[in-house]
C-alpha positions in Angstrom: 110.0 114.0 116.7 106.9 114.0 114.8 106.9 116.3 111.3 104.5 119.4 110.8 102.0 119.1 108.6 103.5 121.3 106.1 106.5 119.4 105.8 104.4 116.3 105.0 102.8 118.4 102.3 106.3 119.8 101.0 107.6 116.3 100.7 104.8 114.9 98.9 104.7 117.7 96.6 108.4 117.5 95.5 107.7 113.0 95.2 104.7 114.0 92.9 107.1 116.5 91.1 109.5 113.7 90.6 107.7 111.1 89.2 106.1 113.7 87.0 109.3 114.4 85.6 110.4 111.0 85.2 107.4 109.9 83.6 107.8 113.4 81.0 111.4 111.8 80.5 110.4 108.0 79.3 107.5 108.8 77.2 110.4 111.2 75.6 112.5 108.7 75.0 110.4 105.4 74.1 108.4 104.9 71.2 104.9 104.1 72.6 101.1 103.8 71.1 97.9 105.0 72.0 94.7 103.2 71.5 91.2 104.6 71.0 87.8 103.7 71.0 84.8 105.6 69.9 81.3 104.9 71.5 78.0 106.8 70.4 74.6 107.2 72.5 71.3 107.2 71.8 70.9 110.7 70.9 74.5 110.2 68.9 76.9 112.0 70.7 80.4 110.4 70.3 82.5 109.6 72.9 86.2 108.8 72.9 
């Protein structure tokens, strides 16, 4: 029996909701860095 279209959409939905709160959990709970880099254009606008 093939699924409806909505329920497709209400699975996906809750799988994106998941991951979204596992990811929220680990970067929680591990020490982690972030690295940036800075370019400027011609006219000197700075981007990160």
């Amino acid at each position: 029996m093939p699924l409806s279209i909505n329920t497709d959409s209400r699975r996906i939905d809750e799988m994106i909701e998941d991951i979204e709160i596992q990811l929220v959990e680990k970067l929680k709970t591990r020490k982690y860095s972030v690295r940036m880099d800075e370019y400027n254009f011609r006219d000197s606008e700075a981007v990160l």
